[in-house]
C-alpha positions in Angstrom: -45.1 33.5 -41.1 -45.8 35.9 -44.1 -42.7 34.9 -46.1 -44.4 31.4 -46.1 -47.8 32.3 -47.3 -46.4 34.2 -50.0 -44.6 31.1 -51.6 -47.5 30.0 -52.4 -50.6 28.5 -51.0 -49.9 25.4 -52.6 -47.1 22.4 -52.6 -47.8 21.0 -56.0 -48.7 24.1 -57.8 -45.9 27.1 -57.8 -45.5 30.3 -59.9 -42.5 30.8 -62.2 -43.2 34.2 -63.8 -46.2 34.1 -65.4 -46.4 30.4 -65.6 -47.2 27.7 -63.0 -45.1 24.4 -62.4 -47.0 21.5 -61.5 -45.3 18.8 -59.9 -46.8 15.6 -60.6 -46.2 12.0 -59.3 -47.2 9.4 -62.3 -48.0 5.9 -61.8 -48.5 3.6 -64.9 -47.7 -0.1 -66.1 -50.3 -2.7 -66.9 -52.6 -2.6 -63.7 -53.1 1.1 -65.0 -57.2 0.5 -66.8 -57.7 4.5 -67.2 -55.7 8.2 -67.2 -56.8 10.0 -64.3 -56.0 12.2 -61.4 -56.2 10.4 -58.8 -55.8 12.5 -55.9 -58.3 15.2 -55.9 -60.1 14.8 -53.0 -57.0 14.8 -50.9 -55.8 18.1 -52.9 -58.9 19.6 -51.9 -58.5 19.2 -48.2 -54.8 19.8 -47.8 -53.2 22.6 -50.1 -49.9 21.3 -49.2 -50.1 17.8 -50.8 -46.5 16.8 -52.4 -48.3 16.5 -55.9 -50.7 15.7 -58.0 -50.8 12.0 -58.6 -51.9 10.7 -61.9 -52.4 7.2 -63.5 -51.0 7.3 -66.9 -53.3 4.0 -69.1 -50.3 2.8 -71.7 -51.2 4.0 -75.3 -49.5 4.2 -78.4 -48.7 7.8 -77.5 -45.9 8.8 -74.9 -46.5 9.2 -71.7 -45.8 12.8 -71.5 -47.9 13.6 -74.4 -50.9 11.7 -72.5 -49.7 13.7 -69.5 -50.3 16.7 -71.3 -53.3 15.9 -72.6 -55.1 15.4 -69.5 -53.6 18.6 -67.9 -54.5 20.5 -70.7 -58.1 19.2 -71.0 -57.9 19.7 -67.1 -56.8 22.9 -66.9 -58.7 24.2 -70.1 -55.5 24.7 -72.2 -54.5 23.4 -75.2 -51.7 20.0 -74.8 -49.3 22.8 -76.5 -49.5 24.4 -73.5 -47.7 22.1 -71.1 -44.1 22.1 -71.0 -42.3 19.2 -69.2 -39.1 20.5 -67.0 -36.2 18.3 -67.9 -34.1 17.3 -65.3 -33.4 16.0 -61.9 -33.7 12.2 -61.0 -35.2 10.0 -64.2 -37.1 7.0 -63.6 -38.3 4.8 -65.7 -42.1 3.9 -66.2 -43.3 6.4 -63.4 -42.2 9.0 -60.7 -42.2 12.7 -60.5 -42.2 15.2 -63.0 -42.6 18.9 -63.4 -45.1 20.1 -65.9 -44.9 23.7 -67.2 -48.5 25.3 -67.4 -47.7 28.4 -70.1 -49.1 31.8 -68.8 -51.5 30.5 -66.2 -51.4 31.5 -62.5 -51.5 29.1 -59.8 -54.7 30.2 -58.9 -56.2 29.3 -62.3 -54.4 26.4 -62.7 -55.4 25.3 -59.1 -59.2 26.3 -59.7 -59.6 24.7 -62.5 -58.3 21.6 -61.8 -60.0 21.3 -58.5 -63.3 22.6 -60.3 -63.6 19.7 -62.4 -63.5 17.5 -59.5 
């Protein structure tokens, strides 16, 4: 039982080192009206949600760099600060990725994006 609270209280939110990897499932396409996290209320009850879903509204930016920028507002760091993991299955308009948070814990990066909720 212990080894499995020390991984980590959380499904979606995991430390590497000093930093936190977020996985994140992304929906976007033309139904998409505004960038949001769309799942908070479910990540509040249930600290073993898959991930943290976001809608991604199209732009004229990428969709990681308006990825980041949400995060980063979320989490109180700046879009620099959020690194995207290459690799593993790519899909096309949406899906999962895994988002880098640079030097902040789980627990940070959990409060504060549960905070703003």
């Amino acid at each position: 039982e212990e080894t499995q609270a020390e991984a980590g209280k959380w499904s979606w939110a995991i430390a590497s080192g000093a930093d936190t990897i977020l996985k994140v499932s992304v929906n976007s396409g033309p139904k998409v009206k505004a960038t949001k996290i769309t799942n908070l209320s479910e990540l509040k009850r249930m600290s073993k949600s898959p991930c943290l879903c976001v809608d991604l509204a199209s732009s004229r930016n990428t969709e990681n760099y308006e990825l980041a920028n949400l995060l980063g507002s979320c989490i109180g760091v700046a879009e620099q600060e959020v690194e995207f993991i290459v690799g593993g299955k790519k899909e096309k308009a949406s899906g999962e990725r895994q988002a880098r948070i640079l030097g902040k814990s789980p627990e940070d990066v959990v409060s504060s994006i549960l905070g703003d909720a």
